[in-house]
N, C-alpha and C positions, 0 to 999 in steps of 0.2 A: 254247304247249300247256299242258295241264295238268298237275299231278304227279300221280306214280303213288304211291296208296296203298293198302296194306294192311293187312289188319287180322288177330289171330290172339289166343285166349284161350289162356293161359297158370295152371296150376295153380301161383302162385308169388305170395306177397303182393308189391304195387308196389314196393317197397325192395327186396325182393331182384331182381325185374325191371330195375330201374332201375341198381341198382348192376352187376349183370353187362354189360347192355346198352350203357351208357355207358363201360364201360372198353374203352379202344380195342385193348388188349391183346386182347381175345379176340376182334377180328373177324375173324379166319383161324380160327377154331374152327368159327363158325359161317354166315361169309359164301362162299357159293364162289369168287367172284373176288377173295376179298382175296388176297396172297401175305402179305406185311408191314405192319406197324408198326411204327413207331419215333418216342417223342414228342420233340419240337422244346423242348429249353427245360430248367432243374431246376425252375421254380417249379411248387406245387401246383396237382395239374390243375384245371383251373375254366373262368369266362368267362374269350379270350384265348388258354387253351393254343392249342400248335398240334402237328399230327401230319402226318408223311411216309408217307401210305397207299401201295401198290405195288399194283395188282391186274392181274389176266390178262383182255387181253379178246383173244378168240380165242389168237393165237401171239406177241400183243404183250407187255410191262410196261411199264406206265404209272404214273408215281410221280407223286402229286398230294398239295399243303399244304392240309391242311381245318385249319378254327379252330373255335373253340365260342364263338358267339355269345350261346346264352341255354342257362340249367344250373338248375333250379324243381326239386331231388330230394322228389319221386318222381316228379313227375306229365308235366314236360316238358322237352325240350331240344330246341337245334337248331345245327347245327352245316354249316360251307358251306365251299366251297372256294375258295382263293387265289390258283390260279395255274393252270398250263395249260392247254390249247385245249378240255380241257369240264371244267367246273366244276360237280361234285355241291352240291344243297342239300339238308340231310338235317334233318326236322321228327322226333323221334318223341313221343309222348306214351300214358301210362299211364295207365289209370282202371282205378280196384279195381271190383272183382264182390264176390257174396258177402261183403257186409262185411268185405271185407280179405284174406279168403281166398286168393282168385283176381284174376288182372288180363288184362285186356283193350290188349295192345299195339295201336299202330297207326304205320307207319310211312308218311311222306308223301316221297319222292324227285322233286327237278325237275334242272335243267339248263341249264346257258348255256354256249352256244357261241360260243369264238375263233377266230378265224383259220379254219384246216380242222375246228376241233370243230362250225363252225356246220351243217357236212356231217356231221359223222357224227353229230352229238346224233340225227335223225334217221332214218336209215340205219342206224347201228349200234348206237350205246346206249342208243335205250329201247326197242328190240324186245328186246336182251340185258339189261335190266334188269326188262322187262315176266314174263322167263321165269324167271328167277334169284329173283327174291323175294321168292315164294310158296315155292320150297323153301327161300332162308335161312331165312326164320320158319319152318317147318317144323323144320329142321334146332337152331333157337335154344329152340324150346318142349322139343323131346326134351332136349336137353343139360340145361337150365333143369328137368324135370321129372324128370330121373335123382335120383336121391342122391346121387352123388358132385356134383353138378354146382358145389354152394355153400360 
């Protein structure tokens, strides 16, 4: 199947998009099924890190190792998962607007199923990821577009 991606203009130069976006610390701020983070490792984040995401789907938690395979600041990353029965692949990349002004996120999400993930990749996780987000970008452009946000 193909990934799901999304697209959302952001009033925020690529650097600052990029840096908020990419710290894995704030994706319970703005992701709704995140619960936690917690990075794997002291070395500086980069290619390699790895993180212990926890996210809610429906009444379950599911704690999944995603690694960051490619880190391009500002314009892309991608970062995929290591272990459990569905393993997220997360593409996202930045292109400035308005000479620098504004940026244009685009997030591309797929999927590989293990064991029982090969049943619920789809059944369960990309109708709930097809709904989900449109409002995390939604939810990521307000925060990203407040003043406090940076």
């Amino acid at each position: 199947m193909a990934a799901i991606t999304e697209s959302i203009d952001i009033s925020r130069r690529p650097a600052e998009v990029f840096g908020y976006v990419t710290d894995p610390t704030h994706l319970p701020d703005w992701q709704e099924s995140a619960v936690t983070v917690r990075r794997l490792g002291d070395a500086p984040f980069g290619v390699g890190s790895k993180v212990a995401v926890t996210r809610r789907l429906g009444r379950r938690e599911i704690t999944q190792t995603m690694q960051v395979v490619e880190l391009d600041p500002p314009r892309h990353w991608h970062v995929h998962g290591i272990d459990g029965p569905v393993r997220g692949d997360v593409q996202g990349a930045i292109e400035p607007l308005d000479g620098g002004e504004r940026s244009r996120l685009t997030l591309s999400l797929d999927f590989e199923g293990h064991g029982i993930g090969k049943a619920l990749v789809p059944l369960v996780v990309r109708p709930h990821v097809r709904k989900e987000m449109p409002k995390d970008e939604r939810t990521l452009k307000g925060i990203l577009e407040s003043s406090a946000a940076l």
